[in-house]
C-alpha positions in Angstrom: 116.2 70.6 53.4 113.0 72.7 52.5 111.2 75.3 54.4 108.6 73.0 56.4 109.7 70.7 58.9 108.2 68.2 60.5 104.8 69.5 62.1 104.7 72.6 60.4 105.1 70.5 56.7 102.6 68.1 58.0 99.8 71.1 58.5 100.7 73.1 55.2 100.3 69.9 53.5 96.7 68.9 54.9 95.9 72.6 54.1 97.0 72.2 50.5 94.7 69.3 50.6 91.8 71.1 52.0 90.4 72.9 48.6 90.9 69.8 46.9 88.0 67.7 49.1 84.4 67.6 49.1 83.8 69.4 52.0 80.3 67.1 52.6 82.6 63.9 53.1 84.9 63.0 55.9 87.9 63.6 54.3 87.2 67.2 54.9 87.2 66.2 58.8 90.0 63.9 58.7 92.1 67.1 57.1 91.0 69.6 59.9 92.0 66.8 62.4 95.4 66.5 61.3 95.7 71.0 60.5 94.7 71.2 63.9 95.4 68.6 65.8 95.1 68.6 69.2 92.3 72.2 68.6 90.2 70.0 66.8 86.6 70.3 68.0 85.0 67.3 67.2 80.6 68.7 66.3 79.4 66.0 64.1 78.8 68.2 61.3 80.6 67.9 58.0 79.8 70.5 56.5 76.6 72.9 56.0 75.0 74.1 52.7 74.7 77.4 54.5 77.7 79.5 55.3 76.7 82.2 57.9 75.8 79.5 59.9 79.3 79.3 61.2 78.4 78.1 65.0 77.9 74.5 63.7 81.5 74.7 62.3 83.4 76.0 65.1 87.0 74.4 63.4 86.1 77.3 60.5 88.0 79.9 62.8 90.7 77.5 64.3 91.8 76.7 60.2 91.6 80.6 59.7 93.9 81.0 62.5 96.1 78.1 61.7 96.3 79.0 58.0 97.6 82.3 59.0 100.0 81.4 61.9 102.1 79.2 59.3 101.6 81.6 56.7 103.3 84.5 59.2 105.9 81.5 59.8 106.3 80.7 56.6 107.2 84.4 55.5 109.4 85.3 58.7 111.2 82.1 57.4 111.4 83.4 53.6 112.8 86.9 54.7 115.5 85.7 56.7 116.6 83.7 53.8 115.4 80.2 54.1 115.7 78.0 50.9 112.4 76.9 49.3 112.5 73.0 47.9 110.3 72.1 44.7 108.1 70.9 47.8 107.7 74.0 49.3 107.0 75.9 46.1 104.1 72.9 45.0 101.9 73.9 48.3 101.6 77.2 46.4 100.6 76.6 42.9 97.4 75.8 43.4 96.2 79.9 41.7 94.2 80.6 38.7 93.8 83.3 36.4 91.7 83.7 33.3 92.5 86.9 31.8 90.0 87.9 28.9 90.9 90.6 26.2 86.7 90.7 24.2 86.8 93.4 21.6 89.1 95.8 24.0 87.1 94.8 27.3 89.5 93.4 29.5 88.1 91.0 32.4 90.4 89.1 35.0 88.9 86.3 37.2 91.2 84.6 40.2 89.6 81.1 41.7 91.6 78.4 43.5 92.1 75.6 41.3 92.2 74.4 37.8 89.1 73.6 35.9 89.4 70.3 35.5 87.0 67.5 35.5 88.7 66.1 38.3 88.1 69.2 40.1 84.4 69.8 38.8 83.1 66.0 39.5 82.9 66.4 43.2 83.3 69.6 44.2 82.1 73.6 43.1 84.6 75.6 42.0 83.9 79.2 42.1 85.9 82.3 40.6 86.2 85.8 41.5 86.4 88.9 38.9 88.9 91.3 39.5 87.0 95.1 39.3 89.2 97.3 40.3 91.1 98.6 37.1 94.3 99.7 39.4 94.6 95.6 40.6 93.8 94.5 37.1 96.3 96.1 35.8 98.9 95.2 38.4 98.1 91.5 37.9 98.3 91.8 34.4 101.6 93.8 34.4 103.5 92.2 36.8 102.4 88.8 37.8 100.8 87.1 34.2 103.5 88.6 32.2 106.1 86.3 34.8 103.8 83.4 34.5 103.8 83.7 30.4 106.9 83.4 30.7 107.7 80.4 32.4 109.6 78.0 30.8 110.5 75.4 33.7 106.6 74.5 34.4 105.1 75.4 31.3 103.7 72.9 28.8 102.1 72.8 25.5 98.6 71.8 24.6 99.4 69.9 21.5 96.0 69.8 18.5 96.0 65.5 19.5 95.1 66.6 23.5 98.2 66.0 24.8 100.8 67.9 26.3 104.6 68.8 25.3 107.1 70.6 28.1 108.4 73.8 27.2 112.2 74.0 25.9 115.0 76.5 27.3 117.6 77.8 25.0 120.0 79.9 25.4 118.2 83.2 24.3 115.6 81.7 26.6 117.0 80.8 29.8 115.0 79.1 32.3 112.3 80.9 34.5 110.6 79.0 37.1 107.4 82.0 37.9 106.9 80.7 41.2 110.4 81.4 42.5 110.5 84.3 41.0 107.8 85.6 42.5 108.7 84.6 46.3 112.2 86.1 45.3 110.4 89.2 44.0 107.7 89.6 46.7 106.7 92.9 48.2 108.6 94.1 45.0 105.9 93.7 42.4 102.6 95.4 43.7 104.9 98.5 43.8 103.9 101.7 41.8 106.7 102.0 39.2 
């Protein structure tokens, strides 16, 4: 039994779903129907090229206030020891991070999903730098070295295109990054 039951996984998985859709179809509608069911305010418009003009989108708030009620939920539910199924942990891996070291400049950017072509063909995907050098740093130390060091997600890019799943050994046991970091959280953004 994972985290999310019923209801609750039916919403965090139409919110996983969300950044994947092309927010001018109605997919994108269908989605906020089922995140917020019986809230949903039906306005006719998709979506709108132009994003402060928020009033034509009035479900904009409701999934902000959704996202983070099952988010809150979600974390109560993680603190007082709830057990996280490979289901759970797939609604979160949906981060990216492109760390660049150019002739001793590093640069960091974060965006929400792979760059993929099955990601670029109907959709924008955007990324965000990181500026601050305290947070770069911090991401750097203590989250991509964890991720670098998976072994239980990882794969290979082989030089024919295709892809080869990391081994374990024994002097390299298995580390799944994900459930370390919900087992770690609030424990690596710490000043050591």
């Amino acid at each position: 039994m994972g985290l999310f039951e019923s209801q609750k996984r039916v919403w965090a998985e139409a919110l996983s779903k969300v950044s994947y859709c092309n927010p001018f179809l109605p997919e994108r509608i269908e989605l906020e129907r089922v995140i917020l069911d019986d809230k949903f305010i039906d306005s006719g418009v998709a979506w709108h090229k132009r994003a402060d003009e928020v009033e034509d989108r009035p479900n904009i708030d409701l999934l902000t206030v959704r996202s983070k009620e099952l988010a809150d939920w979600a974390r109560t539910q993680i603190e007082d020891g709830a057990t996280l199924s490979e289901e759970d942990v797939s609604l979160y891996e949906d981060v990216v991070l492109y760390y660049f070291y150019n002739n001793g400049a590093e640069e960091m950017l974060l965006g929400s999903a792979d760059l993929m072509p099955r990601n670029l063909d109907r959709r924008v995907e955007t990324l965000f730098p990181i500026e601050d050098e305290k947070m770069l740093h911090a991401i750097r130390d203590k989250i991509l070295r964890v991720h670098l060091k998976d072994n239980v997600q990882c794969w290979h890019l082989l030089s024919d295109g295709s892809y080869e799943r990391c081994a374990t050994t024994s002097e390299n046991p298995p580390l799944n990054s994900q459930m370390w970091m919900i087992g770690h959280r609030g424990i690596w953004d710490r000043d050591t």
